[in-house]
C-alpha positions in Angstrom: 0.0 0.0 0.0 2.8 2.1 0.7 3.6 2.2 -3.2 -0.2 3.7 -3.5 0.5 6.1 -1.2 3.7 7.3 -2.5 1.7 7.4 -6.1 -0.8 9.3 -4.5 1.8 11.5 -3.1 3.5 12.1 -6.2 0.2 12.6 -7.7 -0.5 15.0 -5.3 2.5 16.9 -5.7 2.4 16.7 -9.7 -1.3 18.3 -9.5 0.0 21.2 -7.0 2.8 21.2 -8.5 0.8 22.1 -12.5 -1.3 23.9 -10.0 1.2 26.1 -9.2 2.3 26.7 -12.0 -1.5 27.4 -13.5 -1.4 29.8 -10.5 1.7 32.0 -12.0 1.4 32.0 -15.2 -2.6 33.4 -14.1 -1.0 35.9 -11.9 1.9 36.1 -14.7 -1.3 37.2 -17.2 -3.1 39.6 -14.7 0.0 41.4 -14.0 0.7 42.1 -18.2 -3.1 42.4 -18.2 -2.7 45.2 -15.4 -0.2 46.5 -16.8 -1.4 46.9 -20.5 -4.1 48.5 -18.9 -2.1 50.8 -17.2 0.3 51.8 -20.1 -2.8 52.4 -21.8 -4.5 54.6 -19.4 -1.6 56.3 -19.5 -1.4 56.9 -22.7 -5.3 58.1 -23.1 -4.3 60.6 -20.2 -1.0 62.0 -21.9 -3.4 62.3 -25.1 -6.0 63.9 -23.1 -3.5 65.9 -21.7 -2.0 67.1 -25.1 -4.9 67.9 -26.6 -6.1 69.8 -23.7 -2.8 71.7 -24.0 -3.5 72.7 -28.0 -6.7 73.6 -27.1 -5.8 76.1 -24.8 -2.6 77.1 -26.2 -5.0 77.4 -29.6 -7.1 79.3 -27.7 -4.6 81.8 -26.2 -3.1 82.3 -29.7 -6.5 83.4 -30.8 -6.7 86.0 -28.2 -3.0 87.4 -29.0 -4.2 87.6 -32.7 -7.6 89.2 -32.0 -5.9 91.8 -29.3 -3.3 92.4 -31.9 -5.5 93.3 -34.7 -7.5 95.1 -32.6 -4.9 96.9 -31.2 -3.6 97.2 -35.0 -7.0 98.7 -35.8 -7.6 101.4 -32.9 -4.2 102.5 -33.8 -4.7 102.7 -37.6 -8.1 105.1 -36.6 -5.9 107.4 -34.3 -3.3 107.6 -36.7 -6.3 108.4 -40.2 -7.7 110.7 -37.5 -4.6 112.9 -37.1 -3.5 112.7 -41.0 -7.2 114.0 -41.7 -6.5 116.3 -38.9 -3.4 118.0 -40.2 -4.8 117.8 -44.2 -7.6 119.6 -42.5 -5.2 122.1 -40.9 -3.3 122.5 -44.3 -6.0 123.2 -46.6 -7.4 125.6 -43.8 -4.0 127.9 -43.7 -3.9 127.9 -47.7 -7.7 128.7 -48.0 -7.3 131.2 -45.7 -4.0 132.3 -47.7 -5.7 132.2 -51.0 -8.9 134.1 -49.3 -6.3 137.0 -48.1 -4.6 136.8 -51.7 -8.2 137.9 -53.1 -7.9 140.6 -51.0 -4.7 141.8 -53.1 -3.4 144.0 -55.7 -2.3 141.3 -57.5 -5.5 139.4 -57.5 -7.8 141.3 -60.2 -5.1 141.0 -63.0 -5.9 136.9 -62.2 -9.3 137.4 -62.1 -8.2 139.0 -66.1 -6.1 136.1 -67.0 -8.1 133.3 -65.8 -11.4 135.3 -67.6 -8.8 135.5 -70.9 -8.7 132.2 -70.5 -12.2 131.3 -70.3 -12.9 133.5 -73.1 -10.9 131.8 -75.9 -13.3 128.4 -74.9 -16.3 130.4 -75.1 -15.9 132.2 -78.7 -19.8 133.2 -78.9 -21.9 135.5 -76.8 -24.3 134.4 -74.1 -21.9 132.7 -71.7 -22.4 133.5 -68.0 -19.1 134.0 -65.5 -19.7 133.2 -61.9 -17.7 134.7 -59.2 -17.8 134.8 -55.6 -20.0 137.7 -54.3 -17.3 140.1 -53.3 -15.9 139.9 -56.6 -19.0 141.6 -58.5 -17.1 144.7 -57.7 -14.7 143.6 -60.5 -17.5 143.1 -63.3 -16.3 145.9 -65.8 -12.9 144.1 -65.3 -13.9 140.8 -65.8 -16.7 141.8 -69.0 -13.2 143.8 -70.6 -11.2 140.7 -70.2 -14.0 138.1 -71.8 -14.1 140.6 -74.8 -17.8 139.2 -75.8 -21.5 139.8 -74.5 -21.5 138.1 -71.1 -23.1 138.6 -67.7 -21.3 138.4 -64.7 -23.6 137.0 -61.4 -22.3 136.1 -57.9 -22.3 132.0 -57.3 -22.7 131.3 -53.5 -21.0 128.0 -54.1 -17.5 130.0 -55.6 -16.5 131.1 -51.5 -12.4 131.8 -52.2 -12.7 133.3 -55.7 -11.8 132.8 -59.6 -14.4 132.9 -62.7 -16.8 129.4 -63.4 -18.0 130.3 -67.0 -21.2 128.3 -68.7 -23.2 128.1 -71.9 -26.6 127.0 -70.9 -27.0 127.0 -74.4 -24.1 125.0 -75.5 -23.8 123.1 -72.8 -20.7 123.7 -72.1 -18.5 124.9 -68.6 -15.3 125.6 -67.5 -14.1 126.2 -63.9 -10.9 128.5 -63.1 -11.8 128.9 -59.3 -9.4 129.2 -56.7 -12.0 126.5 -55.0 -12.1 123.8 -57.6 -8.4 124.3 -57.8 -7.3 123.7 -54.2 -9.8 121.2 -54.0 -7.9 119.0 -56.5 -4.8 119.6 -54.9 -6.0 117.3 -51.9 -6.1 114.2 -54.0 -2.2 114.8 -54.9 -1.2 115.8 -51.2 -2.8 112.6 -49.9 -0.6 110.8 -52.4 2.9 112.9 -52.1 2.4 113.8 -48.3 3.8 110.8 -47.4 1.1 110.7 -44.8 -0.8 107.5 -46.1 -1.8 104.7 -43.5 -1.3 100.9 -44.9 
C-alpha cells in the first residue's frame, strides 16, 4: 500500500505542482493584463492631456491675434484721424491764404487772366461767369477781359474766388476757381504727403 501512497503523493505533488504553475502563469497574465491597462490609461491621459494643451494654447493664440489686430485697428483710426486732422489744418491755412490773396493787388489781374482764359473756350456771346459775391465789384474788369456779350452773377458755391463760366445753351463749362483748384490739390497731397496709412 505504501507504493499507493507514495503514487498518491507524487500525484499530489504533480497536481500542485501544475497547480502552481497554472497559479503563475494566471498571476503572470493579470499582471501584463494590469499593466497593459495601465500603459494604456496612460497613454489616453497623456493624449488627453496634449490635446487639452492645444486647445488652450489654440485658444490663447487666438486672443493674442484678435488683441493684436484690434490693437492694430484702434491704432490705424488714431493715426487716419490725425492725418485727416493736419490735411484739414493744411487746406485751412492755404484757404485762408488764397482768401487773403483775393484781398490783393495782385488778384484782379488773375481774375483777367483766368477770364482771358475762359474766353478763348467760349468764342460766342451768351456765356455766363460766376464769381464769388465780393468779386461783382470787378464786373467791368472781368466783361473787358471776356471781350464778348456776357453777364457776370455772384455764385454762393464759388466762396475763395476765380471765374466758373457756362453756356446753358451750348452746354458747355469751364471752372478757373481758386475753390475747384485747391480742391484738386488734396487728392495729390494725400498721395505725395507721405502721410498714407497701410
Amino acid at each position: 500500500m505504501a507504493s499507493n501512497d507514495e503514487k498518491l503523493s507524487k500525484f499530489s505533488t504533480a497536481i500542485n505542482h501544475y497547480a502552481q504553475e497554472q497559479r503563475e502563469k494566471i498571476e503572470q497574465e493579470i499582471a501584463e493584463y494590469k499593466q497593459a491597462q495601465l500603459e494604456e490609461a496612460e497613454r489616453q491621459v497623456l493624449h488627453e492631456a496634449y490635446q487639452l494643451i492645444q486647445g488652450e494654447m489654440t485658444a490663447m493664440r487666438d486672443e493674442i491675434v484678435r488683441d493684436i489686430a484690434h490693437r492694430e485697428m484702434n491704432a490705424r483710426k488714431q493715426l487716419l484721424e490725425k492725418r485727416r486732422k493736419i490735411e484739414e489744418e493744411v487746406f485751412d491755412k492755404a484757404k485762408n491764404r488764397l482768401i487773403d490773396y483775393t484781398k490783393s493787388a495782385q488778384y484782379p489781374s488773375l481774375l483777367q487772366k483766368y477770364t482771358r482764359g475762359l474766353s478763348e473756350l467760349f468764342p460766342e456771346s451768351g456765356t455766363v461767369l460766376c464769381v464769388k459775391k465780393d468779386d461783382l465789384q470787378y464786373e467791368d474788369l472781368l466783361r473787358q477781359a471776356f471781350a464778348k456779350d456776357c453777364t457776370v452773377q455772384a455764385d454762393q458755391d464759388i466762396l475763395i474766388g476765380g471765374v466758373r463760366a457756362f453756356h446753358a445753351e451750348k452746354g458747355i463749362m469751364a471752372d478757373e476757381t481758386l475753390d475747384t483748384m485747391l480742391e484738386s490739390q488734396q487728392e495729390w497731397f494725400e498721395e505725395t504727403s507721405g502721410m498714407s496709412v497701410v
